[in-house]
C-alpha positions in Angstrom: 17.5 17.2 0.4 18.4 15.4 3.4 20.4 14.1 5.9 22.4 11.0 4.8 25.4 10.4 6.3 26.0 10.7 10.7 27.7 14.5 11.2 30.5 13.9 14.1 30.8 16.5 16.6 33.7 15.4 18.5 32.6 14.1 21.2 28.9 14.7 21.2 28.2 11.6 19.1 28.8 8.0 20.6 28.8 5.4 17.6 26.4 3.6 17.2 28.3 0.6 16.3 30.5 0.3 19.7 31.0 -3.0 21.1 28.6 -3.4 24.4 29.2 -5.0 27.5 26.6 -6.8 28.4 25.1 -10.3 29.7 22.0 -10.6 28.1 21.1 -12.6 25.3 19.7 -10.6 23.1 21.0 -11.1 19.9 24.1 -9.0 18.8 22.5 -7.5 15.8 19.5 -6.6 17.8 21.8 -4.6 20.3 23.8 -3.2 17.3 20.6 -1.6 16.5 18.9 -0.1 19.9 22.4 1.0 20.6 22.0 2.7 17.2 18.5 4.3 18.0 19.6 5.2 21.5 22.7 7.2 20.8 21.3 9.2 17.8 18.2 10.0 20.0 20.1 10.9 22.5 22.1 13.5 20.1 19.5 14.8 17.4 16.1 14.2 18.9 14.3 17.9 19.7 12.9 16.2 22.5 15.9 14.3 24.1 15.7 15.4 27.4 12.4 14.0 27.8 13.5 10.5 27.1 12.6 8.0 29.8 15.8 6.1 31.0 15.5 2.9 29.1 18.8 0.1 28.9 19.1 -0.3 25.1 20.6 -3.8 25.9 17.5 -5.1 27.2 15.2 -4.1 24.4 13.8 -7.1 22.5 11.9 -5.3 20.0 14.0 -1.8 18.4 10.9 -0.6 17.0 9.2 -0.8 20.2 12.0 0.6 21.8 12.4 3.5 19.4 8.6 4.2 20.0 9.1 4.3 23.9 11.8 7.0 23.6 9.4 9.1 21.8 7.8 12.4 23.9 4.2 11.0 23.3 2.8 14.5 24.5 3.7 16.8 21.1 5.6 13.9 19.0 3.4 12.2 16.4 5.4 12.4 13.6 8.4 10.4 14.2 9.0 6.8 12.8 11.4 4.2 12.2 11.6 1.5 9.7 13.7 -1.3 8.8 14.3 -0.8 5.0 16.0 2.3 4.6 16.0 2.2 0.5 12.5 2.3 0.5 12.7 5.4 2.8 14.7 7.2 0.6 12.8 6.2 -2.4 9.8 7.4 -0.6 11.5 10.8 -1.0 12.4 10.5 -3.9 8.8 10.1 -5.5 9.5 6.5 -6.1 6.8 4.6 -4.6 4.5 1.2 -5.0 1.0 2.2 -4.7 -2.3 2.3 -6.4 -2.2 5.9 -7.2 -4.6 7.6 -5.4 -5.4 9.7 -2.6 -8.4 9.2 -0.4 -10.0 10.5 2.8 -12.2 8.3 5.2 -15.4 9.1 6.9 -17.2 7.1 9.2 -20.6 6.5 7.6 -22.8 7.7 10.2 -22.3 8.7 14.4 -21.3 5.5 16.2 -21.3 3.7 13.1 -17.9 1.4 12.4 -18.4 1.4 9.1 -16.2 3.8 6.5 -16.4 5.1 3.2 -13.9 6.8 1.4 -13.9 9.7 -1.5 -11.0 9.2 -3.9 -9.4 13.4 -3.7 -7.2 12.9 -6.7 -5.1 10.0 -8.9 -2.1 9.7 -10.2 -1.8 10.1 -13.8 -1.7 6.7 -15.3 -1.2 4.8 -11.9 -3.2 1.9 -11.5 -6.5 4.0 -10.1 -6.3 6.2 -13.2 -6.2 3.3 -15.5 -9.2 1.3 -14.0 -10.9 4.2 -14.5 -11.4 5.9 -10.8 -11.7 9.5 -11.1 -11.9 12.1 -7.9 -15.3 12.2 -6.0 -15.7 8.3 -6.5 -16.8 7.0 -3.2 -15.4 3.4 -2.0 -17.9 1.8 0.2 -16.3 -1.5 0.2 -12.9 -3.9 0.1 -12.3 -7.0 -1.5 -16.0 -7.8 -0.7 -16.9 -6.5 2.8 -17.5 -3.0 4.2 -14.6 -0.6 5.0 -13.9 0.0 9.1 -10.9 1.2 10.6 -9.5 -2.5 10.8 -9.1 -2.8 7.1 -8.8 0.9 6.0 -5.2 1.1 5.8 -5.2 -1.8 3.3 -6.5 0.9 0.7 -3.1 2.2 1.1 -0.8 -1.1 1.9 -2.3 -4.2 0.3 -0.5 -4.7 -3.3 -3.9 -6.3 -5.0 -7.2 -4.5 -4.4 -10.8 -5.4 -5.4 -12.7 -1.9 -4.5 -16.4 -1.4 -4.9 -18.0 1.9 -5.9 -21.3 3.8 -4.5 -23.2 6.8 -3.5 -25.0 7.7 -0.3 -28.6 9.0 -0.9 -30.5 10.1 2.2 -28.0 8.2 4.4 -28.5 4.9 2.7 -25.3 3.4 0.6 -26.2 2.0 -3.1 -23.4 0.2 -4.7 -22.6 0.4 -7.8 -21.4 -2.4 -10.2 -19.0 -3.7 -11.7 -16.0 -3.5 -8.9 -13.5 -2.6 -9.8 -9.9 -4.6 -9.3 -6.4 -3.0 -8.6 -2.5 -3.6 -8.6 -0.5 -1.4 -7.4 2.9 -0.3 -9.6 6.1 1.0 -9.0 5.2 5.0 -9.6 7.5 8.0 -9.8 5.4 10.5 -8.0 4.9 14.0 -10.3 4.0 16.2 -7.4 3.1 19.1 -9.9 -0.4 17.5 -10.1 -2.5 20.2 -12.0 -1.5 23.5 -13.5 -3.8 26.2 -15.1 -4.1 29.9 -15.9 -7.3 31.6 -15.5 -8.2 34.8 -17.4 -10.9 36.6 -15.3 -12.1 40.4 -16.8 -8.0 40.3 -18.2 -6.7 38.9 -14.7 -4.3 36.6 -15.4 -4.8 34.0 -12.4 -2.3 31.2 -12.4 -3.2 27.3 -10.6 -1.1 25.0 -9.0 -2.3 21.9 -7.4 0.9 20.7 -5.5 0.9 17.2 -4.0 4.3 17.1 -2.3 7.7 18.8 -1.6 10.2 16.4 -3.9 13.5 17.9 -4.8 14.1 15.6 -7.4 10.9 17.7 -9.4 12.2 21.2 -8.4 13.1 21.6 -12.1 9.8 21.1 -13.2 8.3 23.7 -10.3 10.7 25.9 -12.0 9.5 25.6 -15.4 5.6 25.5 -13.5 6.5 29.3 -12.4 8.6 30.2 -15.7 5.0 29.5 -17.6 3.1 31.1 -14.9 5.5 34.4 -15.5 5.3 33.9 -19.6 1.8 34.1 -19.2 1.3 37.4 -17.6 -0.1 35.4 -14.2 -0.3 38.5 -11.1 -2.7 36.4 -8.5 -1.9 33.1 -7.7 -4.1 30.0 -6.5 -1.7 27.5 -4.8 -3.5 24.1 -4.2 -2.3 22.7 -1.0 -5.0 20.6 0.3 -3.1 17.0 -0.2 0.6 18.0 0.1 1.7 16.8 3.5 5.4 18.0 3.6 8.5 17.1 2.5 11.6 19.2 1.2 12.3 22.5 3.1 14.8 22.9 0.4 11.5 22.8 -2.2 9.6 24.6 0.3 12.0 27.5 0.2 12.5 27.7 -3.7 8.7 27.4 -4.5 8.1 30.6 -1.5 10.8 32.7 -3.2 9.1 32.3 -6.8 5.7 33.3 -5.2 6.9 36.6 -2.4 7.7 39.8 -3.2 11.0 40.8 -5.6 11.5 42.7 -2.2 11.7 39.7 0.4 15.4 38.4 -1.9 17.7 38.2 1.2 14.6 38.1 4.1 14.7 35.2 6.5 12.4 32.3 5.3 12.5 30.4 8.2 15.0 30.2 11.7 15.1 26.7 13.1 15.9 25.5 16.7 17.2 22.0 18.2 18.0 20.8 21.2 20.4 22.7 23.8 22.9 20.3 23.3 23.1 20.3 19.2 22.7 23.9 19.2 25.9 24.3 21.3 27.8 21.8 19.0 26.6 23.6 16.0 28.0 26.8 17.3 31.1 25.5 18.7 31.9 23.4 15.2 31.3 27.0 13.1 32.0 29.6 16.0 32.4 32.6 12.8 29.5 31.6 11.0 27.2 29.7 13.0 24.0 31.9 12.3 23.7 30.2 9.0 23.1 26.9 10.3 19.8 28.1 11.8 18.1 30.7 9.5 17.4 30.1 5.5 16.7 33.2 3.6 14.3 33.8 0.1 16.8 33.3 -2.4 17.0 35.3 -5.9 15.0 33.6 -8.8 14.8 34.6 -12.1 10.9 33.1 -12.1 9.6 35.2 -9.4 6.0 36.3 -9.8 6.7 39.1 -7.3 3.4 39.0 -6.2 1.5 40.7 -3.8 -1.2 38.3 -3.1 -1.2 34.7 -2.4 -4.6 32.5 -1.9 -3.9 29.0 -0.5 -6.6 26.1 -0.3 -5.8 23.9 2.4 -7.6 20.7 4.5 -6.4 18.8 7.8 -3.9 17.3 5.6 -2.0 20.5 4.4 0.9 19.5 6.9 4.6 20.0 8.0 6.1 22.2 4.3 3.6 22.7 3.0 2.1 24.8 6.3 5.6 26.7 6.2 5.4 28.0 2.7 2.0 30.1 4.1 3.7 30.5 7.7 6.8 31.7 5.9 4.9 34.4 3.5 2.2 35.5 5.7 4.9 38.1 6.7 5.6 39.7 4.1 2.9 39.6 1.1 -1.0 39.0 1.8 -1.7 35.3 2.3 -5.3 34.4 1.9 -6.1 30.6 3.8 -9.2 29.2 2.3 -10.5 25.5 3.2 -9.9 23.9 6.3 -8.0 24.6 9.2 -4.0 22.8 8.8 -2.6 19.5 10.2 -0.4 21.6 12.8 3.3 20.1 12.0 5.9 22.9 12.8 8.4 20.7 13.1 11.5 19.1 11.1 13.4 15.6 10.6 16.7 14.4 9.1 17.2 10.9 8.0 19.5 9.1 10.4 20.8 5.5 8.8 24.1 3.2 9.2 26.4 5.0 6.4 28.4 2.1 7.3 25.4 -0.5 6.1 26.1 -3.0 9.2 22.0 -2.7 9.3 19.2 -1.9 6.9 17.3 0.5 9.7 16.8 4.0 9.3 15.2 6.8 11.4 13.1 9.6 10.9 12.9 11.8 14.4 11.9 15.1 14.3 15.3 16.7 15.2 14.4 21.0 14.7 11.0 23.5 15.5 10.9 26.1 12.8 10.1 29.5 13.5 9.2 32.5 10.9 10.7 36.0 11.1 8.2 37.0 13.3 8.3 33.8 15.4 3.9 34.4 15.1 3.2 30.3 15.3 0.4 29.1 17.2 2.4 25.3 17.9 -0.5 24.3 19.4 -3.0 24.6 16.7 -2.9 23.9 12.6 -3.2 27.3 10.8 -6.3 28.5 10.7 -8.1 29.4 7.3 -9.5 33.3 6.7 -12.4 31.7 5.1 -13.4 28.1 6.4 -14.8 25.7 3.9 -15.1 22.0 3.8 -13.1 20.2 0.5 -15.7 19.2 -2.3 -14.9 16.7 -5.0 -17.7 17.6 -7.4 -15.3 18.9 -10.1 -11.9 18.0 -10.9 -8.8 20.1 -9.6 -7.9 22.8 -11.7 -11.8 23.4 -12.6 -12.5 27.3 -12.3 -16.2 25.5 -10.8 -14.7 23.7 -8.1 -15.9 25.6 -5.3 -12.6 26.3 -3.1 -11.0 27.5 -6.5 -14.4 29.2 -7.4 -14.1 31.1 -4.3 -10.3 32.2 -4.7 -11.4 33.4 -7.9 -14.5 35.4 -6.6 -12.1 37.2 -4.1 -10.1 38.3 -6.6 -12.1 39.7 -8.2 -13.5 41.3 -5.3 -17.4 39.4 -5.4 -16.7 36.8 -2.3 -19.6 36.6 -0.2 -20.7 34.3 2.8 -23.0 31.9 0.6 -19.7 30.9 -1.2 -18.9 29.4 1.9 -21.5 26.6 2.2 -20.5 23.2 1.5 -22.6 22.3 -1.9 -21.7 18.6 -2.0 -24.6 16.8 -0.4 -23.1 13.8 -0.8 -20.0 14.7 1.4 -22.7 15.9 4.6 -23.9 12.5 5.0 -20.5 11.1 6.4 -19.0 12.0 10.2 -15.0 13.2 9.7 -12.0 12.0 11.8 -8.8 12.0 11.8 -8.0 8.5 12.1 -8.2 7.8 8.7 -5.3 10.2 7.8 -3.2 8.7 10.4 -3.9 5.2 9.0 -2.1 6.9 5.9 2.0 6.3 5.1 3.6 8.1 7.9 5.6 10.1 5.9 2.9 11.9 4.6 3.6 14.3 7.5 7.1 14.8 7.1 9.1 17.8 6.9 12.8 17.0 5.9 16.6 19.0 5.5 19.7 19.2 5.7 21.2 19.5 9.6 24.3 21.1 8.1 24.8 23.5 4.9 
């Protein structure tokens, strides 16, 4: 769920759509929208008061503009974009793509060339139906090498001609035929892979979770009414691709996993600006409390669990990083993988209800906190046992060594040599960052409702 519509609190908000005196010739619907971006900043951004002082009315680029306002120092996951239907069918699960998700690495130290390993397709998207699989490698793009200039076309470009390989000793072979893609109108599943494990009469249940879509809750029900059918008392939550989404999601999917105990326990307290948080109060001066905490609600497919293990990578972001924040108080949560993105942080969807423009915003508006306010803001979480993601076996394989590990700790046999990285392929790439950045922005994004 989401923000949709502009809350008024009396005077706090200045419309965006206010006639502007001005002598510049800018062009009206240009001003229409800075003065837009500039007012709602101004209002909802977490960060407002570290906005530089910038004329709205002499902007000749809003994006830009937006961008400028932005406090460059902690903010990276803001955006804005000028088609506000595609945003919301972005949340929706509704998306054109090619169905995959991939993760770049440089080829080699100073090397400009990439690579990337395919981490998991889309059942029946255009990558599943040529045939890719996860742990495929793409060393090229429609006929020359991968670098960061042309990376994000994996993700953008609507036609794709991808070429396959492996990397022996350092040295890239490519494998033929190439093979083309289109990408298709999907609606996104995130429930990607479910399975229960019996281990010595342990009933372990498996979720690999791709992202936090309301519009799926009913089917993370029904994921957890199995699990609880089946007898399932530990619980392996794949995280290591979901990047955020739905608190709303994150909250429901948290109080199926905690402790019949935490019904009623503060999930998460959130905080915005000094402003906002005095309009919030003075708009529900009886009741205002409830605006900023969310409590673990009753669910009739709690697992009541005492034990949660959680595989996780540098792109477990934003929700996702607040369903283990959220738990870690009250039941044993077990981190395994590598350490978190680091997005504490929420956004609301700010658009023209009034449609006089097509623009819609995505600032990060709130910082969450858990009951024990225990965040480290400056760092992703940091896993109990660190390993490096593997694509040797397919998600939901009890062999796949982050899920081979969970499993070894449950039953009580982990030992250090779990922790070594057995793909060789993987070791002969350099990581970074950059290539998840490249990646739709809203990969990162946390999202609610300002008001309840």
């Amino acid at each position: 769920m989401r923000l949709i519509a502009f809350f008024v609190f009396g005077s706090l908000l200045l419309m965006a759509c206010e006639d502007t005196d001005n002598d510049t010739d800018i062009d009206p619907e240009l001003l229409l929208v800075n003065n837009f971006i500039y007012d709602n900043m101004n209002n909802y951004y977490l960060w407002n008061t570290k906005m530089p002082i910038l004329d709205p009315n002499t902007q000749s680029d809003s994006e830009d503009f937006f961008n400028k306002l932005l406090y460059e120092k902690i903010d990276k996951w803001s955006f804005i974009t000028d088609d506000v239907d595609e945003l919301n069918n972005y949340f929706d699960g509704v998306r054109v793509e090619m169905g995959y998700s991939l993760q770049g690495y440089y080829l080699e130290e100073g090397s400009d060339r990439v690579v990337a390993f395919v981490e998991y397709v889309e059942p029946d998207g255009p990558a599943d139906k040529a045939g890719l699989k996860r742990g495929d490698l793409i060393v090229a793009i429609n006929g020359g090498w991968i670098t960061e200039d042309n990376y994000a076309d994996l993700f953008y470009d609507e036609q794709l001609n991808v070429g396959l390989g492996t990397i022996e000793n350092g040295i890239v072979y490519d494998l033929n035929p190439t093979v083309n893609l289109v990408a298709e109108e999907l609606n996104i599943n995130p429930v990607l892979q479910t399975e229960v494990f019996d281990v010595d009469g342990v009933k372990i249940g498996y979720l690999a979770y791709t992202s936090f879509i309301s519009k799926f809750d009913d089917h993370l029900e029904a994921v957890f009414s199995d699990f609880k059918n089946a007898g399932v008392s530990e619980l392996i939550l794949d995280l290591r691709y979901n990047g955020g989404g739905s608190v709303e999601s994150a909250k429901l999917m948290a109080s199926m996993i905690c402790p019949a105990s935490c019904v009623g326990k503060l999930f998460l307290r959130t905080a915005y600006n000094e402003a906002l948080d005095e309009a919030i109060k003075n708009m529900y001066p009886d009741t205002y409390t409830e605006q900023f905490e969310d409590y673990f609600e009753s669910n009739g497919n709690n697992l009541d669990l005492s034990n949660l293990y959680v595989l996780t990578t540098s792109g477990t972001a934003s929700a996702s990083e607040m369903v283990i924040y959220s738990l870690s108080p009250y039941m044993n949560v077990v981190q395994i993988g590598e350490q978190s993105h680091g997005k504490y942080y929420g956004s609301i969807t700010i658009y023209d209800e009034e449609k006089k423009h097509s623009w819609a915003m995505q600032p990060i508006v709130m910082r969450a906190e858990n009951v024990d306010n225990s965040i480290d803001y400056s760092v992703g979480l940091i896993p109990d046992y660190e390993m490096n993601d593997n694509y040797e076996y397919e998600l939901g394989d009890s062999e796949e060594v982050l899920t081979s590990f969970a499993i070894s700790l449950i039953k009580g046999s982990g030992t250090q040599t779990n922790k070594v990285l057995k793909s060789v392929q993987k070791n002969a790439c350099i990581p970074s960052d950059v290539f998840k950045q490249m990646e739709n922005p809203l990969k990162y994004q946390m999202y609610k409702n300002l008001l309840k």
